[in-house]
Backbone as CSV, one residue per row, in Angstrom:
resi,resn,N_x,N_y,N_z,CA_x,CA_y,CA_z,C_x,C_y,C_z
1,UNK,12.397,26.298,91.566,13.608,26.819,92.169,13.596,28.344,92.089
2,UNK,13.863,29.269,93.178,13.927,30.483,93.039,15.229,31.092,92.766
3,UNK,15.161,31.382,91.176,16.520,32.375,91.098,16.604,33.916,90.985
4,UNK,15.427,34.306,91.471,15.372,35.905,91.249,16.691,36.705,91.629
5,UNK,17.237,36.374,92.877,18.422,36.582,93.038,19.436,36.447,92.857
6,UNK,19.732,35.165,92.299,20.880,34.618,91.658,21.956,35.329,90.805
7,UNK,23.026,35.067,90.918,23.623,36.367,90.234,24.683,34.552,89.717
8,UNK,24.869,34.722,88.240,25.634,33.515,87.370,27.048,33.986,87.744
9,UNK,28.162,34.110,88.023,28.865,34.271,87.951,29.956,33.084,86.651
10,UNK,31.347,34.003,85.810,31.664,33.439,85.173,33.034,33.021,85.425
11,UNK,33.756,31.773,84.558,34.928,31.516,85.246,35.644,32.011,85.982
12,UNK,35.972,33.256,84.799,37.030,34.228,85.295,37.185,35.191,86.795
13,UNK,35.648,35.612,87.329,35.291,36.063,88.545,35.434,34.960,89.538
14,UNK,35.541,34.254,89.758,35.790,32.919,90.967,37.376,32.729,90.785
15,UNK,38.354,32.948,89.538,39.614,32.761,89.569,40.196,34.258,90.144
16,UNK,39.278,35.285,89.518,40.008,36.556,90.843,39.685,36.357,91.908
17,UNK,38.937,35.581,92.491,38.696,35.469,93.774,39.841,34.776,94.600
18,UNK,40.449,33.562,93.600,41.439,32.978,93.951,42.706,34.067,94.413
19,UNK,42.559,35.052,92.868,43.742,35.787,93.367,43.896,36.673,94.117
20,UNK,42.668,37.107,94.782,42.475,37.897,95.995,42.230,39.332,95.233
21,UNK,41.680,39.278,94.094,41.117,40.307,93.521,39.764,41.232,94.886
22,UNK,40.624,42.493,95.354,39.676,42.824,96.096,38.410,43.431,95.628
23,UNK,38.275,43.919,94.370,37.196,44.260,94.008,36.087,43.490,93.615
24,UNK,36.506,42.177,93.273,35.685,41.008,92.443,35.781,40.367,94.210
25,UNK,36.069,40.600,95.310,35.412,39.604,96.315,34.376,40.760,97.004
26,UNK,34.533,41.778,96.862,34.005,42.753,97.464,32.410,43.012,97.181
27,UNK,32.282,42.461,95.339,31.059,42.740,95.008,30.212,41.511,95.182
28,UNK,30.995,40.046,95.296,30.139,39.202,95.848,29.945,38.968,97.042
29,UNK,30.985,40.045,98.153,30.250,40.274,99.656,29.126,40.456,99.358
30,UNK,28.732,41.221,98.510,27.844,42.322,98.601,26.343,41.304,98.300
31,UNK,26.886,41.016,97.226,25.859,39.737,96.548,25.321,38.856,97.625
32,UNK,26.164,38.246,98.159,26.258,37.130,99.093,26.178,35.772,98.842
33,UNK,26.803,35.287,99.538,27.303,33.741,98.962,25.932,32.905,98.433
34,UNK,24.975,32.998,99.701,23.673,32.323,99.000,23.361,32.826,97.696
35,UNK,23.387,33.755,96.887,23.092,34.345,95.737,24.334,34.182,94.685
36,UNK,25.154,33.456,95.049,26.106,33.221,94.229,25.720,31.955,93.193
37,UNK,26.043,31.635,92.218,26.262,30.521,91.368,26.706,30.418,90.221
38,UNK,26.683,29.384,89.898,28.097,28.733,88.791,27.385,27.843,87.932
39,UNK,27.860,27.907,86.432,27.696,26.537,85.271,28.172,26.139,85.946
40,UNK,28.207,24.241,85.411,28.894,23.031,85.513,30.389,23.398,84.740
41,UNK,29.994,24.345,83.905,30.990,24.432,82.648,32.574,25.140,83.492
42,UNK,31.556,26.201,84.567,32.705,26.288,85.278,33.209,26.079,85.833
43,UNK,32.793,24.644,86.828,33.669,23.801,87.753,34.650,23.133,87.287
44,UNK,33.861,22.636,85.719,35.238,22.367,85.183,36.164,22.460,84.616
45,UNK,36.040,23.550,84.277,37.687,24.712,83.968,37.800,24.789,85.545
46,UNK,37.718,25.241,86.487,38.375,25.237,87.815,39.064,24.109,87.833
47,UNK,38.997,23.353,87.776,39.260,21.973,88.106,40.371,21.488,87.158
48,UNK,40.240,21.634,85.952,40.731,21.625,84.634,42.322,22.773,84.854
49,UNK,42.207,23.935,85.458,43.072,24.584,85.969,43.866,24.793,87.292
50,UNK,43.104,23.731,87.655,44.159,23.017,89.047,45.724,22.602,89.051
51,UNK,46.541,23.248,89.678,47.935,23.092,88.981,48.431,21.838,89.995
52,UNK,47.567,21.227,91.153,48.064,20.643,91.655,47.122,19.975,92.595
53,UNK,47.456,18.649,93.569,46.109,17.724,94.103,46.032,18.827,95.369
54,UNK,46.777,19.613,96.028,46.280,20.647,97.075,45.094,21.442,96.354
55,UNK,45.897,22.280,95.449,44.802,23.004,95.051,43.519,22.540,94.319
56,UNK,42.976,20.921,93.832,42.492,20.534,93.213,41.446,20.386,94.392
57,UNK,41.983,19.723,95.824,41.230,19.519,96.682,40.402,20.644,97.482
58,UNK,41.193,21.912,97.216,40.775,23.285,97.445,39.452,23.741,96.859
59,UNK,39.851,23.623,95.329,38.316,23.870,94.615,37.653,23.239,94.918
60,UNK,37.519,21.678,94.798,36.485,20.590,94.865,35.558,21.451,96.472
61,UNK,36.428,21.110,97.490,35.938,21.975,98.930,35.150,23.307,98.094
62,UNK,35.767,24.045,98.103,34.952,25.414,97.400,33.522,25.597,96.607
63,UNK,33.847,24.601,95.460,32.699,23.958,94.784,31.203,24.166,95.132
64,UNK,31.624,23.086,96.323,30.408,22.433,97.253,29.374,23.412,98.368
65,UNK,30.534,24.879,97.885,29.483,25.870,98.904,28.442,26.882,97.980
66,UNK,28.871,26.194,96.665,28.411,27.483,95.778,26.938,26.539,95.126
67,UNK,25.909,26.973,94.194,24.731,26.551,93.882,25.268,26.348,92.718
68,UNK,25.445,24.941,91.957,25.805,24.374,90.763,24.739,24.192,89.402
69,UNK,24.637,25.113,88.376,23.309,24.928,87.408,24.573,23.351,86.441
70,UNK,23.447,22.662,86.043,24.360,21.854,85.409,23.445,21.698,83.454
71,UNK,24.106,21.852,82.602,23.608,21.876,81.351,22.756,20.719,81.029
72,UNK,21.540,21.289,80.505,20.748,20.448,79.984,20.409,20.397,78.639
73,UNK,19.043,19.754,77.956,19.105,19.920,76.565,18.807,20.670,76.322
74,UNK,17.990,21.489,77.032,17.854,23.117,76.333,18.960,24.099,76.138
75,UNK,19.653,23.909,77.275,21.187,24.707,77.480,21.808,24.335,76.298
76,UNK,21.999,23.142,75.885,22.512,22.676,74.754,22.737,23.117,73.542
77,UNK,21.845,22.968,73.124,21.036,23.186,72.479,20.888,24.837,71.797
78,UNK,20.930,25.638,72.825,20.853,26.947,72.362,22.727,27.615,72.558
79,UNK,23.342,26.629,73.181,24.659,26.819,73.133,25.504,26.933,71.958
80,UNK,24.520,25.452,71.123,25.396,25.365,69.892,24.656,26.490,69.010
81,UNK,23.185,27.228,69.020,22.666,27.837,67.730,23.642,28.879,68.208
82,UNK,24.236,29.395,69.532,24.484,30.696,69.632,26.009,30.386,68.694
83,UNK,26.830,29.313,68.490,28.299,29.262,68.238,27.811,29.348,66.606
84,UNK,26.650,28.845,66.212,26.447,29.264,64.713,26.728,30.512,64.828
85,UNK,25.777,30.845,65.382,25.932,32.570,64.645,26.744,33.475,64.937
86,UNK,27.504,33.111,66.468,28.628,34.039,66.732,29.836,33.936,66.391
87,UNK,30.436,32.265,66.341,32.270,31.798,66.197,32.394,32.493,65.089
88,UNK,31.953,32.539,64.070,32.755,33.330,63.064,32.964,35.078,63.019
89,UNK,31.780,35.561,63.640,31.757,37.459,63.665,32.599,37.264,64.967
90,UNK,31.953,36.379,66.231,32.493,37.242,67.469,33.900,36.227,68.284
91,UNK,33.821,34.908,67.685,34.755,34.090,68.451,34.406,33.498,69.730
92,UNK,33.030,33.437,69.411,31.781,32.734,70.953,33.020,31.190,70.717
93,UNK,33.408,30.808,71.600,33.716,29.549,72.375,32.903,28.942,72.966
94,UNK,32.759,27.273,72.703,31.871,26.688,73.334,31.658,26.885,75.216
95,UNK,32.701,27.066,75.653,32.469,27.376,77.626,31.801,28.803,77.709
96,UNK,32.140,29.690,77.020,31.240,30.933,77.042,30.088,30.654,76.498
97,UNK,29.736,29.882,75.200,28.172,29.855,74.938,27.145,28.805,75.721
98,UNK,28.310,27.969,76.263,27.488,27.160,77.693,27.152,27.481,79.123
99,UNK,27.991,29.116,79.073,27.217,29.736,80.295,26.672,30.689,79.758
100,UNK,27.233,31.416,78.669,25.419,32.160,78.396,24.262,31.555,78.011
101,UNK,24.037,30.554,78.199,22.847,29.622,77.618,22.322,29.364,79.189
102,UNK,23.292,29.123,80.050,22.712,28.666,81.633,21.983,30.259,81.991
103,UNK,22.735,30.994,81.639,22.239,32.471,82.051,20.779,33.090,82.185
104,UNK,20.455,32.477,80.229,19.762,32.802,79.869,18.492,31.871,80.056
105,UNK,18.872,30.854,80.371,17.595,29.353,80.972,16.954,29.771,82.221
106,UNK,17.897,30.121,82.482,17.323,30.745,84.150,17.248,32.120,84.465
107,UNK,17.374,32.706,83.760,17.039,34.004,83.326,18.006,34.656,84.591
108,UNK,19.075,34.501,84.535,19.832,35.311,85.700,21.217,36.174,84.952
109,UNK,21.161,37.112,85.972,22.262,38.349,85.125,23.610,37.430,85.846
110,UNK,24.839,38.057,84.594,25.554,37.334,84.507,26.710,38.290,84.741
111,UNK,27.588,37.351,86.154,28.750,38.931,85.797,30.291,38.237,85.611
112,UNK,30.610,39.072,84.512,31.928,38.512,84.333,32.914,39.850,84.123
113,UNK,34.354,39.467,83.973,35.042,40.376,83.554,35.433,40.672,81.807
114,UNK,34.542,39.966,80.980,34.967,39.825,80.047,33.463,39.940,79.065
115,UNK,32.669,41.136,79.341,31.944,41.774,78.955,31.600,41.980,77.722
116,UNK,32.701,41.897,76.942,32.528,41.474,75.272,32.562,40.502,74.703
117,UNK,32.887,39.433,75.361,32.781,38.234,75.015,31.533,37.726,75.336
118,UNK,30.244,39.001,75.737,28.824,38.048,75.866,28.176,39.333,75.718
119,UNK,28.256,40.478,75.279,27.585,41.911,75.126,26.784,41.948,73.455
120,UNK,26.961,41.454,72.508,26.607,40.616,71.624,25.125,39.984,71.719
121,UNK,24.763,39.152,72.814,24.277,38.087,72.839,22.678,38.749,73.290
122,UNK,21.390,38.364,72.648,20.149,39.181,72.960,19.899,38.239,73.869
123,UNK,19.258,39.040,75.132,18.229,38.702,76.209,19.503,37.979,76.781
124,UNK,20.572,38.638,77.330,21.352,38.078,78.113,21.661,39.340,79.054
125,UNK,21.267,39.252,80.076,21.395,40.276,81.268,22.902,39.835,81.786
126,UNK,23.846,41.101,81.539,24.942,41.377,82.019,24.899,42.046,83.465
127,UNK,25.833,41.323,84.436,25.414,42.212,85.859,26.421,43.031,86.012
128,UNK,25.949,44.721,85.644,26.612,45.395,86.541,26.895,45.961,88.107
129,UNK,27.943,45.912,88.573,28.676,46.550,89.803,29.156,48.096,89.682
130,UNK,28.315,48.531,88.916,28.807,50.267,89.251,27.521,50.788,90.379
């Protein structure tokens, strides 16, 4: 599978998208949709944050245009060594250490708005938009 391009995107960047965050849709114009993708982890917090069956049916539609990595045992696996060593210094949460683990499997930079919650983490390419 070719992910040279791939850019991970994290929950939180697909929910500004919802909110019409123009800067966070602007930089995945830029990206472009084929180069877009998502954990599993984050479909389902989307989904999980569906306030209703319109909008539930909204994401599901949405979902289906984006390239889905889905966790495996390696992802796993290095999800939980990362919550050893971080939940107590940094407050790594298991949905953040299950997409920096997809990140890092597939070796793709990762862009989120929440930069400290994965700046910490070695051999994890953060994507900047400056």
């Amino acid at each position: 599978m070719e992910t040279k391009n791939l850019i991970l995107c994290d929950t939180n960047i697909i929910i500004e998208v919802y909110k019409g965050n123009p800067k966070v849709i602007n930089v995945l114009e830029k990206i472009g949709q084929n180069n877009i993708a998502i954990s599993d982890v984050t479909c389902g917090e989307l989904l999980y944050g569906a306030r209703n069956k319109k909008e539930l049916q909204m994401i599901k539609k949405d979902l289906k245009k984006l390239m889905v990595f889905s966790i495996n045992e390696e992802i796993s696996s290095q999800a939980i060594n990362l919550i050893e060593r971080f939940t107590l210094s940094n407050h790594l949460n298991l949905p953040d250490a299950l997409i920096a683990s997809t990140a890092k499997y597939y070796d793709l930079n990762l862009y989120t708005l929440n930069v400290k919650d994965f700046r910490y983490i070695e051999k994890l390419n953060i994507f900047s938009n400056d």
